[in-house]
N, C-alpha and C positions, 0 to 999 in steps of 0.2 A: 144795814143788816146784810150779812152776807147771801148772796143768791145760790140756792143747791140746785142744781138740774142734773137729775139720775134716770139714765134709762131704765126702767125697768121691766117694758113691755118689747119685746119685739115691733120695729115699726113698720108701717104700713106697706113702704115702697119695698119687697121684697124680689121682685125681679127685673127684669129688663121691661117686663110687657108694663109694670107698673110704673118703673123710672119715666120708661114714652108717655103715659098716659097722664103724668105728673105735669111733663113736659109741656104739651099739648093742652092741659089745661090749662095752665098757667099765661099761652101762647092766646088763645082765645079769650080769657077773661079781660088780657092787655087790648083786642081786639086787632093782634098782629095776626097778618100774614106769613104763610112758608118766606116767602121773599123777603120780608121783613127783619124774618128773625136772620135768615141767610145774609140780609147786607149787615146786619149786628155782629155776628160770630164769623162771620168769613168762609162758613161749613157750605156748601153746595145743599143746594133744597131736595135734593133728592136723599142725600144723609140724613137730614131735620125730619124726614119724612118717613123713612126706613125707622130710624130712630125714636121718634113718636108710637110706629106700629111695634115696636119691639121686634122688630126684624133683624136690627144689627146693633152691635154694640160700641161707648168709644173707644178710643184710645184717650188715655188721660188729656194728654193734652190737647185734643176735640173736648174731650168733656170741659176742661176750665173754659176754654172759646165760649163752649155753649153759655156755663154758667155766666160768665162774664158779659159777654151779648143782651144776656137777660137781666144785666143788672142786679143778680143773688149771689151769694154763697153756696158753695160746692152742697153745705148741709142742707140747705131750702129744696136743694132737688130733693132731697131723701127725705126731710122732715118738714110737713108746712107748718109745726110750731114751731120753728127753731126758732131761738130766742137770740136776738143781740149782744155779744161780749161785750160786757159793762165789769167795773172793778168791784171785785167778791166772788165773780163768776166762778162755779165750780161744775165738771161733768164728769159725770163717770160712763164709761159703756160697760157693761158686764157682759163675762164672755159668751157670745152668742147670740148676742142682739144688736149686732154694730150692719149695718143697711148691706148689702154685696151688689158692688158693682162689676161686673164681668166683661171682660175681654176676648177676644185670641190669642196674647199672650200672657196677661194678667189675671187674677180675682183677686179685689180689693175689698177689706172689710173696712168702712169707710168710720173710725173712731171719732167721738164729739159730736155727731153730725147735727146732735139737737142745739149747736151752739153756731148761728150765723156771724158773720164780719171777721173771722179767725183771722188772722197770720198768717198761722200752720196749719197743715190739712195733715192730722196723724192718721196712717191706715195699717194695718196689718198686710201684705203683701202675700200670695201666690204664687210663685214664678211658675208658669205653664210651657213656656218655652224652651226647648233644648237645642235651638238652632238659629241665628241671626236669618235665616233662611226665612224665618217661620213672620217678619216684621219686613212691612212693604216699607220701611223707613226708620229712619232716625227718629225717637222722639223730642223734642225739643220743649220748655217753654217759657218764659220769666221766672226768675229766681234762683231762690236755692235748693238744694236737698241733699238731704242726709237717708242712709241708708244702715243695717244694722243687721245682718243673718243671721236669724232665729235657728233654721233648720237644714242642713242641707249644704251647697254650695255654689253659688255663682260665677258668672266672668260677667264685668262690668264692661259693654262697649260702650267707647266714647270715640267721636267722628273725630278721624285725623288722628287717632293719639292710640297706643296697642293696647290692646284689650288687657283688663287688669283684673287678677283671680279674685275671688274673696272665700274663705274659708267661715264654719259656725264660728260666729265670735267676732269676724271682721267688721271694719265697717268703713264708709265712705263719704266724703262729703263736698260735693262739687256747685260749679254754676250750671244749674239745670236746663239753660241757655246753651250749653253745649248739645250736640244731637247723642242720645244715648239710646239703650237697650239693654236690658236683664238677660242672661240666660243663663239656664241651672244646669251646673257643671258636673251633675248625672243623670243616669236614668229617672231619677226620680223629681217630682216638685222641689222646689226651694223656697221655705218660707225665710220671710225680712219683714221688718217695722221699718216703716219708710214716712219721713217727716218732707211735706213739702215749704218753701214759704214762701209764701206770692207778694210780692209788691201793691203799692199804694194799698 
């Protein structure tokens, strides 16, 4: 029989103070240590710990670390039903109820998230950023990603390689293994649907 899982509630985890406190529970219940999870994710315990208080937020790719560290899916942060991708799975997010995970140069509305062991992490994308200036770094992480401009426009950097515009309508698709960064190629945000796909 086919399995439906529809959001239809706004979920719980709705901001950073709640994403940490998910965190942290999750951190205690294992009966791990800051140090623990820090030799798991490779994050500095002082991050895991800021990031518990909702003091700071990640960057994507600290966030997969974390999840990964911890043994869940990206969705288990956001939703403690998430349910397992089994064949018939189906999910919907309807607009306005997909988890937001926030950044300094991102806010992601994190799409499916009531479905754990994905593939693909689909999210809705923000670009916040108007300046390579504004990212202490390249971000990097396993896989692939596809990218798609909803609103607005981009310049896609990639480490080593010239920066490549993208206009509404464009879209992109690289080894996410490469060090990259968004930035919206005016004064305004730039929204994009951005599909990640993570390995094993």
């Amino acid at each position: 029989m086919q399995k439906l899982i529809e959001v239809l509630e706004p979920k719980a985890v709705t901001s950073e103070s709640d994403l940490g406190a998910r965190v942290r529970d999750i951190r205690k219940s294992r009966g791990w240590t800051l140090k623990e999870v820090a030799t798991r994710t490779g994050l500095a315990i002082s991050t895991i710990s800021k990031m518990e208080r909702g003091e700071i937020s990640l960057t994507y790719d600290r966030f997969m670390r974390l999840a990964q560290g911890l043994g869940m899916d990206v969705g288990e942060l956001f939703d403690a039903t998430a349910e397992g991708f089994t064949a018939g799975t189906v999910s919907v997010t309807r607009s306005g109820d997909a988890p937001l995970h926030r950044s300094d140069t991102y806010d992601y509305d994190m799409l499916a998230s009531d479905v754990s062991g994905k593939h693909m992490v689909p999210m809705i994308g923000r670009i916040k950023a108007h300046s390579f200036a504004k990212f202490e770094d390249y971000i990097s992480h396993p896989g692939e990603e596809f990218i798609f401009v909803l609103e607005g426009e981009i310049t896609v950097h990639l480490k080593g390689r010239t920066p490549i515009p993208l206009a509404k309508g464009d879209s992109i698709y690289f080894d996410s293994g490469i060090g990259h960064a968004y930035v919206s190629g005016s004064d305004e945000d730039a929204m994009v649907l951005g599909v990640c796909w993570k390995p094993g």
